[in-house]
N, C-alpha and C positions, 0 to 999 in steps of 0.2 A: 674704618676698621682695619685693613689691609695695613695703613702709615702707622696707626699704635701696633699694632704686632711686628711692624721689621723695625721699629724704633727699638725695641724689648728684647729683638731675637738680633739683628744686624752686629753690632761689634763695630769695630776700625777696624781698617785693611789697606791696601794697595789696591791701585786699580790695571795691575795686571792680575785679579782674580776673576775677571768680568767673564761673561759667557761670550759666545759666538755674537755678533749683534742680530740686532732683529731687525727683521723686513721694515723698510719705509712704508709699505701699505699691506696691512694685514686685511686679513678675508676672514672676519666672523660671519656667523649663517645668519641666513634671515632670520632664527628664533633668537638670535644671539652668538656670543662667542663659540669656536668649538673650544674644545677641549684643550689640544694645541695653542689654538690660540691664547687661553689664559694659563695656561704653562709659561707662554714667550711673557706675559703682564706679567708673572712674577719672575721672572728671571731678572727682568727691570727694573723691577720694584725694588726685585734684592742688591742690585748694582748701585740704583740710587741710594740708596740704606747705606753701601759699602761708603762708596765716595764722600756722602754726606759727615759717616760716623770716623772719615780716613782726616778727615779735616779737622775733626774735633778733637784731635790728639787722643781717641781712645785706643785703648790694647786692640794689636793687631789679630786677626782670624784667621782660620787656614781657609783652604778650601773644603775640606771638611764640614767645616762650620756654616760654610756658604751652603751647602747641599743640604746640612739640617735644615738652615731655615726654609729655604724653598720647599724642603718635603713638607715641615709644618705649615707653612703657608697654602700648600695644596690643598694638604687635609680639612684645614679650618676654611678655606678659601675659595674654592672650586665651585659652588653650589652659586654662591653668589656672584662671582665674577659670569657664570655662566646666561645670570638672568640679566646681567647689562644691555644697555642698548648700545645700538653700533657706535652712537654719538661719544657713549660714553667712554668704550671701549677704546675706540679711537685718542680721544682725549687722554686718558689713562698712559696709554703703553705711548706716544707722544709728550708725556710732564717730563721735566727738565729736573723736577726735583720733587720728596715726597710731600710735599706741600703742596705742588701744583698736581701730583696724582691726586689725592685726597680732597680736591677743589672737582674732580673731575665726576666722582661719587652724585648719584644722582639723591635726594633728599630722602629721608626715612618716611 
């Protein structure tokens, strides 16, 4: 769900638009990710979207564009990313690309 929404919303860019990087070991709660934490999975999410969509020769984005998506990915986003489990989480904010985040999605 997460890979079809930044495939939709991401664009091409540079990848001098990327955020700060994210911690090699993130600390979701025992019920799951906090909050924060699935803030950092979509700032990811949106980098790999960038990178991926930077290669595909499409029109470039601002950073503007980048902050839309991650606000909407929040909104639609948050609820779920929030019920993951560590495994998954982990997995997630770890893929190398949004194919391997979207592998990392536990089954419906």
């Amino acid at each position: 769900m997460l890979v079809t929404a930044l495939g939709a919303c991401a664009g091409g860019s540079t990848a001098q638009a990327h955020a700060a990087p994210i911690p090699a070991e993130p600390t979701p709660a025992a019920t799951g990710p906090s909050e924060r934490d699935c803030d950092e999975l979509i700032t990811h999410a949106v980098a790999l979207g960038i990178d991926e969509s930077a290669g595909s020769g499409a029109a470039a984005t601002t950073q503007a564009d980048h902050e839309a998506v991650r606000r909407t990915l929040r909104e639609e986003f948050m609820t779920g990313c929030r019920a993951l489990t560590a495994d998954a989480f982990r997995c997630a904010l770890a893929a190398p690309s949004l194919a391997a985040l979207g592998a990392c999605q536990p089954p419906k």
